[in-house]
N, C-alpha and C positions, 0 to 999 in steps of 0.2 A: 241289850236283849235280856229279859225277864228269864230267871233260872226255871225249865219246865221238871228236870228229874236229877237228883241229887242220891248218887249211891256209895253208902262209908261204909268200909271195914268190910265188904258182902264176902260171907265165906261159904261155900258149899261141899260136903264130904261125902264121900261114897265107903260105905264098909264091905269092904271085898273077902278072900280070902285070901289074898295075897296081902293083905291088910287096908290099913285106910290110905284113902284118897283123895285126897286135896285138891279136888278138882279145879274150885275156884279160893281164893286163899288171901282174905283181906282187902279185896278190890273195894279202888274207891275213884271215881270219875263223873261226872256232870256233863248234862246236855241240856242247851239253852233252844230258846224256842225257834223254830229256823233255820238250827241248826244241823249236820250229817256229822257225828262221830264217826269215824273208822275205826272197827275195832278188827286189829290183825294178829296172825301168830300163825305157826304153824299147826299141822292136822295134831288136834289131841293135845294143846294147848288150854282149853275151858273156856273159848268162845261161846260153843254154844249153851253149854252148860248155864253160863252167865246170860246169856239172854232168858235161857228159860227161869231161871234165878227170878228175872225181872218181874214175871208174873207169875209166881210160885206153881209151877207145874214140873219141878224135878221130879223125875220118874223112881221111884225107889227102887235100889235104898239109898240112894239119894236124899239127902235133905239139908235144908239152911242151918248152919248151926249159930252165925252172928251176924249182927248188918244190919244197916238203914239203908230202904228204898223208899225214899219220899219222891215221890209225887203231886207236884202242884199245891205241895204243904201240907200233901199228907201220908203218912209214913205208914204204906203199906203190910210192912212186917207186923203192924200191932192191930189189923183189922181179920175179924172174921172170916172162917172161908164163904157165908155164903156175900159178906161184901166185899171180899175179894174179886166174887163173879162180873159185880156190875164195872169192874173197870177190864176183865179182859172181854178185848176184840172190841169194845164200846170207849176205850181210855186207850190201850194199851193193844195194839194190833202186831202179830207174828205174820213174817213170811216164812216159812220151811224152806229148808236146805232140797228136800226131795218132796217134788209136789205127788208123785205117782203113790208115795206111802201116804203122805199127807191127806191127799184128795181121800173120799171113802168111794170105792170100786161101785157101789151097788144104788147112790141114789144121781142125780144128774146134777153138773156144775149148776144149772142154772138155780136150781133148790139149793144145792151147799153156799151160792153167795147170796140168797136169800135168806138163810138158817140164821145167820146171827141177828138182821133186822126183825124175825120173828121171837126168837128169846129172850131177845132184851126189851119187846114189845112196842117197839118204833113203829111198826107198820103191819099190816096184816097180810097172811100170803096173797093173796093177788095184788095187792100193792107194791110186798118185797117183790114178788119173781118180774116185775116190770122196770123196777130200780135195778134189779138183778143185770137185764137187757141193756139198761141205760149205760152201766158197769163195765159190763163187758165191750158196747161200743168206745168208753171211757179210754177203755184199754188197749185197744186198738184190735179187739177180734171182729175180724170179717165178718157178716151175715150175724150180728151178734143175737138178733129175736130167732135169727132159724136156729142156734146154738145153743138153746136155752135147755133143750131137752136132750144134748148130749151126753154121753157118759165120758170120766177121762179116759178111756183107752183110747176114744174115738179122733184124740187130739193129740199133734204134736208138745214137745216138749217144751218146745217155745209157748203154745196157748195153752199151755199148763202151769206155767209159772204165770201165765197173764193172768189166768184163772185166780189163783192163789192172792196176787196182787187185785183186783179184785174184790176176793175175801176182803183183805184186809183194811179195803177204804169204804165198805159196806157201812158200817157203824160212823162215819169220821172222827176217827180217833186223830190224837194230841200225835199218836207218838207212834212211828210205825219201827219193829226191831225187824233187821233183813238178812238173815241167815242166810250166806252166800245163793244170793238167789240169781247168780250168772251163773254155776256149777252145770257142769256134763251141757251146756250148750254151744254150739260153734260160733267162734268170732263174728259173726253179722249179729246174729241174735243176741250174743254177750250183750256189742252196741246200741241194739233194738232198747233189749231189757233195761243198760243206766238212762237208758237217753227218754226212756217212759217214766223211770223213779222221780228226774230230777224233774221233770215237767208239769208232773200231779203232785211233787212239793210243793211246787212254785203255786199249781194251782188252789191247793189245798191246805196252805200253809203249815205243810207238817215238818214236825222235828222227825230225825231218821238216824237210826244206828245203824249203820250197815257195816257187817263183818264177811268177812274174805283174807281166804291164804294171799289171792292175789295182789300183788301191791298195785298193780297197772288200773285195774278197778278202783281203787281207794283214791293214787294219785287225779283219778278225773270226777269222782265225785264227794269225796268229804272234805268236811272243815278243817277237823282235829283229828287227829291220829292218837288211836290208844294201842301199844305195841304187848302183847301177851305173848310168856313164857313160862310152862310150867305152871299154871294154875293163877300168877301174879302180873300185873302189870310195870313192866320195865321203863318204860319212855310213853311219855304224853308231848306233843306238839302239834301247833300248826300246820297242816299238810305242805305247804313247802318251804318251813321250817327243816322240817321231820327231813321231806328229802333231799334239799339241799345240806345239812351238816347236819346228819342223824349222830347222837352223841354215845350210847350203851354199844357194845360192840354186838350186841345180838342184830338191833338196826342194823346197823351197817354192814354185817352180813349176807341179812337177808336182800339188801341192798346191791351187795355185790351178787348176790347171785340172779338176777334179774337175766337172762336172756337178753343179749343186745344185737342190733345188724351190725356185721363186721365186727363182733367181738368174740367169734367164732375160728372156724378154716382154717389156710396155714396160716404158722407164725414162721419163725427164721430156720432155713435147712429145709423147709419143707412139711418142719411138725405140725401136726394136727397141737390146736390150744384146747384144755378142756374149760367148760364151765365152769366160773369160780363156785364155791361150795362151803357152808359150812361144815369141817371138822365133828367129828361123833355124828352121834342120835339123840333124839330126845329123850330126858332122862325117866326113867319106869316113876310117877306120879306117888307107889305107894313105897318108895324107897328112895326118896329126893339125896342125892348130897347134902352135905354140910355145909353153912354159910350159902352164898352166890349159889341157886343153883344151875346157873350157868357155866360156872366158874370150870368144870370139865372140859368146855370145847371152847374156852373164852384165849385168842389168842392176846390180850394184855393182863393174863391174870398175874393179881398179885397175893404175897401169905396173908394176908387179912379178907382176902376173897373167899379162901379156904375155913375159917374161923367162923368169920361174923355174915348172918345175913344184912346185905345193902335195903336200906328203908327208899323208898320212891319220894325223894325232896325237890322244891322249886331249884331250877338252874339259875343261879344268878337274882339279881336285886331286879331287872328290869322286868316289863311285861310286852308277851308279845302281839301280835295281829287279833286283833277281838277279845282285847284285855286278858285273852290267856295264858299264864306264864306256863313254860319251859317245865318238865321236872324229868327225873331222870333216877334209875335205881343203882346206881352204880361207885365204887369207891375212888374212879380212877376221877369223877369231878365232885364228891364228899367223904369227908375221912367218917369215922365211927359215930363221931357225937354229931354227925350235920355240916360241918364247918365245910363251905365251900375248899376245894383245894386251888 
């Protein structure tokens, strides 16, 4: 598969007053065409931060401070903002995390998924608001031409996220990034919502980042797993690479704490078992520890965890499932200098 987005070193800071913020902090990861990265972590990790990195709309004071994001070999970071315009939503298409702030309250979905075909001048509106129609039946909304003149209030949360999706294949972009776009929906819908993403992949031949807390989401539709702590990426794998021998202990934390049937109720005497869990919080972003910053709730940590920040190195000589090796940011499988242990 042909490389479609290639991002090195992407750093992104916020100046607070609690001081700076490393939101995103040397990320570097690739998507090939076809492809669904997972990019996970927990809340307040720099998921989202980093999608919007992708197409420079950090909300200040916010802003890039280093990085390469090329794009089909071309490296966004050194292009104009008003060239920057023509690749979003037309190149490079966002889902929102929340389509209800997302949407705009006061014009109707059927105009907002026509809006981008009119700006980038594809079509003209009575042309878009009919693609609009076509769209939205795409997506699987009911009665999609009588819905055209809806407003979002008038729609569940489920045909609001369809909406939004929608949006985003309006222009058909290369590359759609999907900010937990199963959030605050009930488990039918969650399944509704992946089971429309992978479909209109497939139909639409797109590459797809989709990020989520949830791992049960990622486990059924990404390739790759990109695992995010504290503003960095910790572990890169093959999706069932990743979950079958997740190797940085943050994985396999979060790994343990999946909710299982039967891994609950009593255990022996009668006790109630809790949830496994990882140990602490997440660390305040404008006051990282030293070295790992994991290394706080890391139950194998060792005194060089404490010291030195771990660099994200390939796992081993080999390569894995779609030519993608293994890397991992951790000393318990690379000493200081790299060297495998």
């Amino acid at each position: 598969m042909a490389r479609l987005l290639e991002v090195t070193d992407l750093s992104t800071h916020f100046q607070t007053e609690e001081g700076l913020v490393r939101a995103v902090d040397r990320v570097s990861f690739s998507v090939d065409e076809g492809e669904t990265l997972g990019l996970v972590g927990e809340s307040g990790c720099g998921k989202s931060v980093a999608a919007l990195s992708l197409v420079r709309l950090v909300p200040p004071p916010g802003r890039i401070v280093s990085g390469r994001i090329v794009y089909k070999g071309t490296d966004l970071m050194a292009l104009r903002e008003r060239d920057m315009r023509r690749y979003r939503g037309r190149e490079i298409a966002l889902v929102f995390q929340e389509p209800m702030s997302a949407l705009n309250p006061v014009y109707t979905v059927g105009y907002q998924i026509a809006e981008g075909l009119i700006v980038h001048k594809m079509m003209r509106k009575r042309e878009a608001l009919l693609e609009a129609a076509r769209l939205m039946d795409l997506v699987r909304i009911p009665g999609a031409a009588d819905r055209l003149r809806d407003y979002p209030h008038q729609m569940s949360g489920g045909m609001r996220q369809r909406v939004m999706i929608a949006m985003a294949l309006a222009c058909r972009p290369s590359l759609v990034v999907a900010d937990e776009p199963t959030t605050a929906l009930d488990v039918t819908i969650q399944a509704e919502i992946l089971d429309l993403l992978k479909g209109l992949k497939k139909e639409f031949g797109l590459s797809l980042i989709l990020i989520s807390h949830n791992l049960g989401v990622i486990a059924e539709a990404a390739d790759r797993v990109a695992v995010m702590y504290a503003g960095r990426i910790v572990e890169q794998a093959p999706v069932r690479d990743l979950f079958a021998s997740p190797r940085h202990p943050y994985t396999e934390g979060l790994l343990r704490s999946i909710p299982r049937l039967g891994g609950g109720g009593e255990g022996p005497a009668g006790r109630k078992r809790r949830l496994a869990a990882i140990e602490g919080s997440v660390p305040n972003l404008a006051a990282l520890p030293t070295g790992c910053a994991f290394h706080p709730r890391c139950p194998d940590v060792m005194p060089e965890c404490r010291a030195r920040e771990p660099r994200l190195l390939p796992l081993g000589a080999g390569r894995a499932q779609g030519g993608a090796a293994r890397a991992v940011s951790c000393f318990k499988h690379h000493d200081a200098g790299g060297t495998p242990r």
